[in-house]
C-alpha positions as CSV (number, residue, x, y, z in Angstrom):
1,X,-33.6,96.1,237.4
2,X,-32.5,96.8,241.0
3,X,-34.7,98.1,243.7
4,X,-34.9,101.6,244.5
5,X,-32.8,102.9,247.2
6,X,-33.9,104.1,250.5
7,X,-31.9,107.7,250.2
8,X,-31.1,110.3,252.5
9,X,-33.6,112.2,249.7
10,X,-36.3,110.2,250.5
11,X,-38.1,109.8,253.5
12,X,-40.6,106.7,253.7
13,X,-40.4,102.5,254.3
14,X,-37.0,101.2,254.2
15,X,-34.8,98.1,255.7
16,X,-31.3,98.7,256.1
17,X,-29.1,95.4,256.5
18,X,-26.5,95.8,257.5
19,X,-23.6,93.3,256.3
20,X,-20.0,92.3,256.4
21,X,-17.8,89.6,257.2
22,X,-17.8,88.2,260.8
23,X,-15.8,89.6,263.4
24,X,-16.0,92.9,261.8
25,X,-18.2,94.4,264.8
26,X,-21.4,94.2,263.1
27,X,-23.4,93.2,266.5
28,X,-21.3,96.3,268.3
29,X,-22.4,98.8,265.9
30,X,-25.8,97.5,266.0
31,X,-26.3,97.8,269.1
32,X,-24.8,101.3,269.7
33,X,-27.0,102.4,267.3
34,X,-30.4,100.9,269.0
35,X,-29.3,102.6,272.5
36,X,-28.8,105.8,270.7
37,X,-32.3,106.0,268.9
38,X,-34.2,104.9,272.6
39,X,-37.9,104.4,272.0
40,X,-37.9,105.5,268.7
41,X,-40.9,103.9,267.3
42,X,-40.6,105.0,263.4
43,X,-37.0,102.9,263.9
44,X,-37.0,99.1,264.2
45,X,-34.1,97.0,265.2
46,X,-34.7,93.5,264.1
47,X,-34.7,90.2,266.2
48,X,-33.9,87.6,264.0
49,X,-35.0,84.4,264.4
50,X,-31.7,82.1,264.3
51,X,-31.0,78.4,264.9
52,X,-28.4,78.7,267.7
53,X,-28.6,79.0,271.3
54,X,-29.6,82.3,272.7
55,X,-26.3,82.7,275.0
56,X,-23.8,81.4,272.0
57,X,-22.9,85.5,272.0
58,X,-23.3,88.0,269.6
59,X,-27.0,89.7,268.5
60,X,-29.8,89.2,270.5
61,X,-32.0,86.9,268.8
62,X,-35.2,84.8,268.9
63,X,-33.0,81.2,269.4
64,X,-34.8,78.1,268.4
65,X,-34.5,74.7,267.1
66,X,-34.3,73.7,263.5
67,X,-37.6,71.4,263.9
68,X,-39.1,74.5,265.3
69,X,-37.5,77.0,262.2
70,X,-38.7,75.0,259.8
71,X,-42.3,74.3,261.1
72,X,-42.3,78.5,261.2
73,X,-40.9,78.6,257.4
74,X,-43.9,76.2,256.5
75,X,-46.4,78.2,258.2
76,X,-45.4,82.0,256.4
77,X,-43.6,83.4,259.5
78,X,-40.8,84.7,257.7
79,X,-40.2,87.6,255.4
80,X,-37.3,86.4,254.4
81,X,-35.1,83.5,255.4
82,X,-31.5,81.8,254.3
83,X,-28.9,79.9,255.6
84,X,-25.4,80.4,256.5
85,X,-22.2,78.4,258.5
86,X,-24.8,76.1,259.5
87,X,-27.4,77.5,260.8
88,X,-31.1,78.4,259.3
89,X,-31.8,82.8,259.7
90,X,-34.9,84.4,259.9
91,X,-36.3,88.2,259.3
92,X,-40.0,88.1,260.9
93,X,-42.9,89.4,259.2
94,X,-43.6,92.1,261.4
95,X,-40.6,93.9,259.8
96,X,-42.3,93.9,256.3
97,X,-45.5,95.2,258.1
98,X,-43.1,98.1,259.9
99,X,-41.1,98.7,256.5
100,X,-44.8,99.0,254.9
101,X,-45.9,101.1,257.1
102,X,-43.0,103.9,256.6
103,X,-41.2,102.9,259.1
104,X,-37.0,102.0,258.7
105,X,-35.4,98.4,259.9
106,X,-32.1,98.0,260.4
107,X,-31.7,94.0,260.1
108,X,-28.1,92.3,260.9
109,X,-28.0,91.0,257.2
110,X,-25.6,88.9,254.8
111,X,-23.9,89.0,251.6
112,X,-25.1,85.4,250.8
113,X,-28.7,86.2,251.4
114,X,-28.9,90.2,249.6
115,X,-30.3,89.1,246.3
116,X,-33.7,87.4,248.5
117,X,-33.2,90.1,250.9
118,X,-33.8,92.6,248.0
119,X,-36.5,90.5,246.6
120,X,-38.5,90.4,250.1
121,X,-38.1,94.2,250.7
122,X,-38.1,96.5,247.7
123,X,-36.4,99.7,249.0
124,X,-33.0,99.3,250.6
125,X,-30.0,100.9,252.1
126,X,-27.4,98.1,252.6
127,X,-24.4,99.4,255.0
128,X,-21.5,97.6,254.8
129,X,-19.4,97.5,257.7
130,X,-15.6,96.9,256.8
131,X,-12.0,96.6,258.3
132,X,-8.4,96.4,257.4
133,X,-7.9,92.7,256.8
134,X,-5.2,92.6,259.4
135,X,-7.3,94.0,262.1
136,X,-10.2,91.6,260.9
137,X,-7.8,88.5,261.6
138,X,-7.1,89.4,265.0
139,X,-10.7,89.8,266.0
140,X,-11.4,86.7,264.6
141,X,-8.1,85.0,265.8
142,X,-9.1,86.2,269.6
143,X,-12.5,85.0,268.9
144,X,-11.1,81.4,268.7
145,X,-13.9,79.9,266.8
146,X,-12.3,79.2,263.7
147,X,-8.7,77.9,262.9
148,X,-6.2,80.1,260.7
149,X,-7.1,78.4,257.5
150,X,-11.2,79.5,258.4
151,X,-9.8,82.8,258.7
152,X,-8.0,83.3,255.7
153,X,-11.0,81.7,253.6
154,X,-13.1,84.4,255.5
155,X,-10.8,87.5,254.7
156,X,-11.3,85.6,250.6
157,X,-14.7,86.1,250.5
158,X,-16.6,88.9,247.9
159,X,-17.5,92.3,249.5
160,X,-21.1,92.9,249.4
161,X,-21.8,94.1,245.8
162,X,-23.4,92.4,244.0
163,X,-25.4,92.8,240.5
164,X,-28.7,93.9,240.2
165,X,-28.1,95.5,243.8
166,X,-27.2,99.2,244.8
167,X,-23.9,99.4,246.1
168,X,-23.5,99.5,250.0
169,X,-22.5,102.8,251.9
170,X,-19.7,101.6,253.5
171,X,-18.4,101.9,257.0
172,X,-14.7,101.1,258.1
173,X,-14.7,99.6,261.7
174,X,-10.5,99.4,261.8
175,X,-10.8,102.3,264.8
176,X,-12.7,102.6,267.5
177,X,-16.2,101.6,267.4
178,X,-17.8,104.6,268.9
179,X,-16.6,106.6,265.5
180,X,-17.9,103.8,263.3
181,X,-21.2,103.5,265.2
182,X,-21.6,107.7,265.1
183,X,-21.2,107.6,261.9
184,X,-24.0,104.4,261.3
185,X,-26.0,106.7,263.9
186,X,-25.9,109.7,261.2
187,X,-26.6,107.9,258.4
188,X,-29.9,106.1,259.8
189,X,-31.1,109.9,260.9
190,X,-30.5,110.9,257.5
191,X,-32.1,107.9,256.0
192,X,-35.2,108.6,258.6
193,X,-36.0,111.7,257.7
194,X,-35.1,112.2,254.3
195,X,-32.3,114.9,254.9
């Protein structure tokens, strides 16, 4: 049976991941959203704890070594943890303790990792934020991380659905960020007060 969903027609504890393939803006959005909702205590944005070095770009997050990831792992530190391109992820306690508490948490998620996601936190919004495919291989192309054929296994890979999960509200990111983050923006204020 799937978890309930965290609804615009019901206020209370909820984390919101918020997926999609990379180079879709995921970090931009993010971020616009946290500088819009300020100080905004009832609404978390989540540091992830993340084997890679803290200025390889993107999301903020807590950087550390695997020795150190895993030695957190063993003592309970995470919520919820996976792995992805290499690297070991992390969602900290303290966001089941906010998400308990009533509070919302918007978490930079993955597709890979929904299904323990949904395990770990019981009510759920998943936003998925999308793009033409065309426009998505440019950002990734100018990223220069990956060669063409990374690419085109990237632009391959399953949307975000997945069974036993609600479907994501999705987001197209193919204009201009500030549209895709107002309308992120709306949709947590909805989702944080129940309207």
């Amino acid at each position: 049976m799937p978890p309930p969903p965290c609804t615009t027609e019901r206020a209370g504890g909820c984390l919101i991941p918020i997926v999609g393939p990379s180079g879709v803006g995921k970090d931009t959005l993010i971020e616009k959203a946290r500088r819009a909702f300020g100080d905004r205590h009832d609404i978390m944005f989540v540091r992830r704890t993340i084997t890679r070095p803290a200025d390889a770009g993107g999301e903020d997050h807590e950087a550390v070594d695997q020795a150190t990831f895993q030695r957190r792992l063993a003592d309970g530190a995470f919520a919820v943890h996976w792995r992805a391109h290499g690297l070991s992820y992390g969602i900290p306690n303290s966001v089941r303790d906010h998400v308990e508490a009533g509070g919302l948490a918007v978490v930079n998620g993955s597709r890979h990792a929904m299904p323990a996601i949904a395990r770990a936190f019981p009510v759920l919004h998943v936003v998925e934020i999308t793009a033409d495919p065309a426009i998505l291989a440019r950002r990734l192309a100018v990223r220069g991380r990956e060669t063409a054929e990374m690419i085109a296994a990237r632009l391959r890979r399953p949307r975000a659905g997945a069974p036993g999960l609600p479907l994501p509200t999705e987001i197209d990111n193919s204009g201009s960020p500030e549209e895709a983050a107002a309308r992120l923006v709306a949709l947590i204020g909805k989702l944080a007060t129940g309207d």
